[in-house]
N, C-alpha and C positions, 0 to 999 in steps of 0.2 A: 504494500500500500504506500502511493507516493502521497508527497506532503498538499498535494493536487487534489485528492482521494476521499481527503478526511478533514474534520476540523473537529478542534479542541475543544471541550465544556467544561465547568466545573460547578460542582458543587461541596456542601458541609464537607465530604468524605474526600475530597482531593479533584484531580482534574483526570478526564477520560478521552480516547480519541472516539469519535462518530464518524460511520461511514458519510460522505456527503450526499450521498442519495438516500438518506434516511429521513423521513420528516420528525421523525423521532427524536428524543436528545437524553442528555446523561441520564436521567429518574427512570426513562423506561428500558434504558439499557443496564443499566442496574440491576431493576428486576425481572429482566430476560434473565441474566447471569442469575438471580437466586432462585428465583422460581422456574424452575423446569423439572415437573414431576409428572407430568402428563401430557396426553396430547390434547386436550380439552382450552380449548380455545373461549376467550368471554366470550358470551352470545351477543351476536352483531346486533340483535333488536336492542340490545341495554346499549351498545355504543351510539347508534342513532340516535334510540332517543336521550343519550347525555350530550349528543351535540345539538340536541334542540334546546337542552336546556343552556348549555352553555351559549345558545343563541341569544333565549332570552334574555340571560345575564347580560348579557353585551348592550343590546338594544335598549335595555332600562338603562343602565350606567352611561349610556351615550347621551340620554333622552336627560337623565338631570345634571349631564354636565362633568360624571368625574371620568368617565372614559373620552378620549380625544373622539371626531367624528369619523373622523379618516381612518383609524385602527379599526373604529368599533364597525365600519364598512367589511373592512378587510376579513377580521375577524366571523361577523357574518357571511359573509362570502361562504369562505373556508367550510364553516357550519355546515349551509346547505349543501355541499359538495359531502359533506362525509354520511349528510341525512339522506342521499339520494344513491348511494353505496358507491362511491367512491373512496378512492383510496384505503381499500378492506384490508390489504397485504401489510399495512402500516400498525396493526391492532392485533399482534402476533403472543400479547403476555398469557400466560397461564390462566385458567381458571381460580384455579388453586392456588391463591396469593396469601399471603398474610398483611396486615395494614391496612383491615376496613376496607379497601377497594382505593386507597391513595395512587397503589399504580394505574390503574385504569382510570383514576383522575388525571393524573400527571400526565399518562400515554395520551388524552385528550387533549389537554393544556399545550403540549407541545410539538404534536402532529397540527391541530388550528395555528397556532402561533406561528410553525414555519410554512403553511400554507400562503397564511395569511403575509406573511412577509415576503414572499416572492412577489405573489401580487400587488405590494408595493413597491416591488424594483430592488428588492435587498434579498442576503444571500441568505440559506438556512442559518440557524445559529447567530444571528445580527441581533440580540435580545436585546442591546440597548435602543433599539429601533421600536420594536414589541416584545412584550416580554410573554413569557405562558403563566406566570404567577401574578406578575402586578398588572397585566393587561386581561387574559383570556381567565382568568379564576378571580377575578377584582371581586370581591367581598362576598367568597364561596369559601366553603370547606366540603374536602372529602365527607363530610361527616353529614351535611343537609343537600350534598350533590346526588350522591351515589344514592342514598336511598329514594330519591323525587323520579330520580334517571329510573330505578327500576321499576317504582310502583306506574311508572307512564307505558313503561316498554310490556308490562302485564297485563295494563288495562287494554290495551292496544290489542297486546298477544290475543288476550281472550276473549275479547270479541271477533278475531277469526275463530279460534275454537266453537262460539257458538254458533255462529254462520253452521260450520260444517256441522256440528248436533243438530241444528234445524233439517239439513238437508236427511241426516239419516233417520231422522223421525219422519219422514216424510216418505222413505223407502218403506219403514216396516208402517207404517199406515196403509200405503199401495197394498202390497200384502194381506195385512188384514182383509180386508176390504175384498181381495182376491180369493181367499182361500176362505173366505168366511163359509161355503155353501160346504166346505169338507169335513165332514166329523168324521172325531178318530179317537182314539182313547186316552183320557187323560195320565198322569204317574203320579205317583205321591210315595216318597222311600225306594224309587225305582222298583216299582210294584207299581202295577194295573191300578186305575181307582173308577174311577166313571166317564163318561163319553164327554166330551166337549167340542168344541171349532177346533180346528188349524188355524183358520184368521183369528180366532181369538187368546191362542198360544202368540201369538205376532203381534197382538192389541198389549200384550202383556209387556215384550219387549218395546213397543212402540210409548208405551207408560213410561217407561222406566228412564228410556232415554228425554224423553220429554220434561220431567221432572228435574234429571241434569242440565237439560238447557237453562232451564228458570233457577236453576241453583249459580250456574256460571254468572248468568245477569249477577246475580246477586255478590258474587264473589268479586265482579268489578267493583259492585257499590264498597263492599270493606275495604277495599285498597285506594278510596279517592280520597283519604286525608294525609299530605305529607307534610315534611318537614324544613322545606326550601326557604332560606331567610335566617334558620335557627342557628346556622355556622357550625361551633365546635361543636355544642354541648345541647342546643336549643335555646339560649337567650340571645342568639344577635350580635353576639360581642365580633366586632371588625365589620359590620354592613349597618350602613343610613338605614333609618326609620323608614325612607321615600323612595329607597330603594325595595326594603323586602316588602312593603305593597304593590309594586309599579310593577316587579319577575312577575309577581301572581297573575297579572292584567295578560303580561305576555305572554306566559304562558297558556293560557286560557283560549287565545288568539291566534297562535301558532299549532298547536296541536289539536284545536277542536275537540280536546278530552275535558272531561268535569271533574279535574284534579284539581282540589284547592288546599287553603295551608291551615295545617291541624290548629285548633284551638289552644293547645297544649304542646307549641314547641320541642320543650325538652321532653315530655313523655312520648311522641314520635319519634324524637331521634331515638331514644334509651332502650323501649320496646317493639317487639317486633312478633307479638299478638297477632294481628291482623293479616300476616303471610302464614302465620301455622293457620287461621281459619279457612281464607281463601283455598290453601294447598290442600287444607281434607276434603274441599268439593271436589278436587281435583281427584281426592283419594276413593272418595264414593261416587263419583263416573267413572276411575278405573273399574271397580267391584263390580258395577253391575256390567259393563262389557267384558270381563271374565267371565260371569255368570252366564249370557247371552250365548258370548261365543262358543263356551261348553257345554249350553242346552241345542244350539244349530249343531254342532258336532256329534252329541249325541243321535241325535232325530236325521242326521244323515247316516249313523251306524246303523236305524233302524229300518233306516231307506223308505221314510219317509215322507223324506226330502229330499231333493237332488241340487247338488251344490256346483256353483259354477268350476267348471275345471281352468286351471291356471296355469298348472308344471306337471313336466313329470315328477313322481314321488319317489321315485327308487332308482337306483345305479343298477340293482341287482333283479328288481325282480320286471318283467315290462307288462306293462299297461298299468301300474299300478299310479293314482294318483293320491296327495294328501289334504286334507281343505289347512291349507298353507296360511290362509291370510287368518283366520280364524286361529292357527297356533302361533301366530304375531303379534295376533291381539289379544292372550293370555302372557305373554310374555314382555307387552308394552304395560297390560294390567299391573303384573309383578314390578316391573320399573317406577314405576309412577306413584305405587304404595311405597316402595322405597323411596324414592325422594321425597314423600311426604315425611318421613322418619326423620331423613335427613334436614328438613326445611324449621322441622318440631326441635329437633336436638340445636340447631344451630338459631333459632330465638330463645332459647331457657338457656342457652350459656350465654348471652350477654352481660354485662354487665358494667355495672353502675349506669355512666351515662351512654352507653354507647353500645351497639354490637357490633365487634370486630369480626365476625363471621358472616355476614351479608356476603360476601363474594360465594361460598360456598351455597348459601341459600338462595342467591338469587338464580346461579345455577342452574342447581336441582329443579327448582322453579319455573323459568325459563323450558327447562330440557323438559318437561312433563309435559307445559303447554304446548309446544312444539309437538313431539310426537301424538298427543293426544291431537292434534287438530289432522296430524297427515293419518292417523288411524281411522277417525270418522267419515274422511274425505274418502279415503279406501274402502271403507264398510258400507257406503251410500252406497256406490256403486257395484259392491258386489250382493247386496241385500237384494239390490234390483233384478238380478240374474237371477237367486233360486226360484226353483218349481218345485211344486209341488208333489208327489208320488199317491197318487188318488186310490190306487188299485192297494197298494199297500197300508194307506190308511186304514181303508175301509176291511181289509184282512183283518188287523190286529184286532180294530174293533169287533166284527163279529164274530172271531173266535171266544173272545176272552166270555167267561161265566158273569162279570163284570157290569155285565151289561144291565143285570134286572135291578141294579140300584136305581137306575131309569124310573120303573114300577113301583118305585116304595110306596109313593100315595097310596096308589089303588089296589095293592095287592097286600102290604104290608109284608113285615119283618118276617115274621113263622113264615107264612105260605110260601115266600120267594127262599129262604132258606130252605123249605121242600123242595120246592122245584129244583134247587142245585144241588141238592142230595141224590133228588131222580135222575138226573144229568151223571152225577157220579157214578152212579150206578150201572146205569146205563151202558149198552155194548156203541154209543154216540161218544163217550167220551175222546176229547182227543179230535173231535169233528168240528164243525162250525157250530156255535151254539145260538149263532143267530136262527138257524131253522128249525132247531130244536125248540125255542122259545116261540116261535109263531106257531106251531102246533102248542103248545101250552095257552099261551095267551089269545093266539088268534091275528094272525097278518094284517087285519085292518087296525089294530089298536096296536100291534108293535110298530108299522108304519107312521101313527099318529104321532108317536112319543119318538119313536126315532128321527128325528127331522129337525134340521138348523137351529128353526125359529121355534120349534119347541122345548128343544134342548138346551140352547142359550138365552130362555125367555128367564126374568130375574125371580125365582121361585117360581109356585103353581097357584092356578087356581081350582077349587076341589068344587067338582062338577057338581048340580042339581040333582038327588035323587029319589 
């Protein structure tokens, strides 16, 4: 490296050389050198949106006066170029940092900073020009940055998350809807129980997801009070009174989100409640698509259902396929309750005023929304493919003895327990017992009670006699 190459920085700990094609400078080279334990990269939605906020920092500090105009241009600029993903390759720190998330302040501070200084005609590194502390961080701290930057990049996240649970509630409603005219036998204990829908096995998953959606709404709502203004600690100490009003306006304005600044300063900054709540909605829509994807798995072992084909399943054996996206989606479940653990453990260790493990949790965090949005978006679509197995339905059903719980009204307990005695007995057993049961009862009254709208009707009504 010639002296052409590179240029000098310093700081507290002495002087370091910088490639010149870095927009980066000594604090983020720093903690490249200490932090490399992973390949886990911060999530580019929390860099985004800290360069939004680092936007609005600038435009308020310009607006009363203590940032120059001409920087806070610059400066801006720069912003939008890193919110519109540019310059990614620049934002290379660990996940897994130590220091509250100061490096991925810093890596901010001075990727803008030397942006912004080119575009005023000066070279990377020219800090008496622009500076990344006294210019692009003017009256921030890691401490009311880093958690404003996350709670915007979540609320953001997870309204695409619910986009796509709208769309899959919308698959298994199609469905219901479809397969509503199928009856087939219900399970209870993986045991036979009584007859029900297929569309309304699909009503049930179509619930479930539906409930998660309005749980996600809500998980935005807990995350819109942050802590931007509050500085170190949450009192304000080093930013104007007219400044931590004036960010809020910008902010508000710039991101089109309903983030505003908590009532409680330093209880936002200190605690971090509010991401272990938001994260167990997270944890109770993994659960129930665990649950979901291991009831369609099932109910295609039974071939019941037919599930769209996607890969082959075997090296070894051919024709074999596996419902693949469905063991992705017990496996994204499993991740996601983990990262809830992780998001739970990493707000109960903060402490005093601060939590120094937001890098970690925001993360976890972050990495849940994420695949939980490309899971759903995968699951709309393949919900939409399955069919139905009509012939098979209706097998299980009228083999199974199962059936005359249909008849408890009118027949009652004892006598329908004869009847299955007689069946036992019987040289039928082993046969369909649907036929057996219309010579008992009689074809026009097993037909009555066997049918859709009979069988999914909400209780009975006990005939005139």
């Amino acid at each position: 490296m010639t002296a052409k190459d590179y240029r000098e920085e310093q700081d507290l700990l002495g002087e370091k050389k910088i490639a010149n094609s870095s927009y980066s400078g000594i604090h983020t080279q720093r903690a490249y050198a200490n932090f490399h334990f992973s390949s886990y990269a911060v999530n580019w939605r929390l860099i985004q949106a800290y360069a939004l906020i680092k936007r609005a920092a600038a435009e308020a500090n310009a607006e009363l006066g203590y940032l120059e105009k001409k920087k806070a241009a610059a400066i801006i600029e720069a912003c939008r170029l890193i919110e519109a993903g540019e310059y990614k390759d620049q934002f290379r720190i660990d996940a897994l940092q130590g220091g509250a998330g100061t490096s991925t302040n810093m890596n901010l501070n001075e990727v803008i900073a030397n942006i912004a200084l080119e575009k005023l005609g000066y070279a990377k590194g020219q800090y008496e020009y622009l500076n990344p502390l006294d210019d692009v961080n003017m009256h921030q701290s890691t401490n009311d940055t880093y958690p404003t930057a996350l709670r915007l990049a979540l609320i953001r996240s997870l309204g695409e998350l619910e986009e796509e649970i709208e769309k899959l509630q919308g698959a298994f409603q199609k469905k219901e809807k479809e397969f509503f005219p199928l009856l087939k036998i219900g399970r209870t204990q993986l045991q036979e129980a009584v007859p029900f829908s297929l569309g309304a096995e699909f009503s049930a998953f179509s619930q479930a997801v539906a409930r998660d959606r309005w749980r996600v709404f809500k998980a935005r709502e807990r995350l819109r009070q942050a802590n931007l203004g509050g500085t170190a600690i949450g009192t304000g100490i080093g930013a104007p009174r007219r400044y931590i009003f004036l960010v809020w306006e910008k902010i508000h304005t710039m991101s089109g989100v309903n983030l505003c600044r908590s009532e409680n300063l330093i209880d936002a900054t200190a605690n971090a409640d509010s991401f272990t709540e938001a994260s167990g909605i997270l944890k109770t829509h993994a659960v129930n698509l665990v649950k979901i994807a291991n009831d369609l798995r099932r109910l295609s072992l039974l071939k019941e259902i037919k599930l769209p084909l996607y890969q082959a399943g075997s090296s070894l054996m051919p024709g074999k396929v596996n419902p693949v996206i469905l063991e992705a989606a017990v496996q994204i479940g499993i991740k996601v309750r983990a990262n809830d653990f992780i998001v739970s453990e990493c707000a109960a260790l903060g402490t005093f005023q601060i939590n120094e493990f937001l890098p970690l949790l925001g993360f976890a965090f972050l990495e849940s929304v994420d695949i939980l949005t490309g899971l759903n978006r995968a699951l709309a679509e393949y919900i939409e493919k399955i069919e139905a197995n009509a012939e098979n339905c209706s097998r299980y059903l009228y083999a199974t003895p199962r059936l005359v719980t249909a008849f408890l009204p009118e027949f009652g307990y004892h006598r329908l327990e004869k009847i299955l005695e007689e069946f036992r007995n019987s040289q039928e057993k082993g046969k369909n017992f649907l036929d057996f049961l219309e010579r008992k009862l009689g074809k026009e009254k097993v037909a009555k009670r066997l049918n859709p709208y009979s069988v999914m009707s909400l209780g009975y009504e006990r005939e005139n006699t």
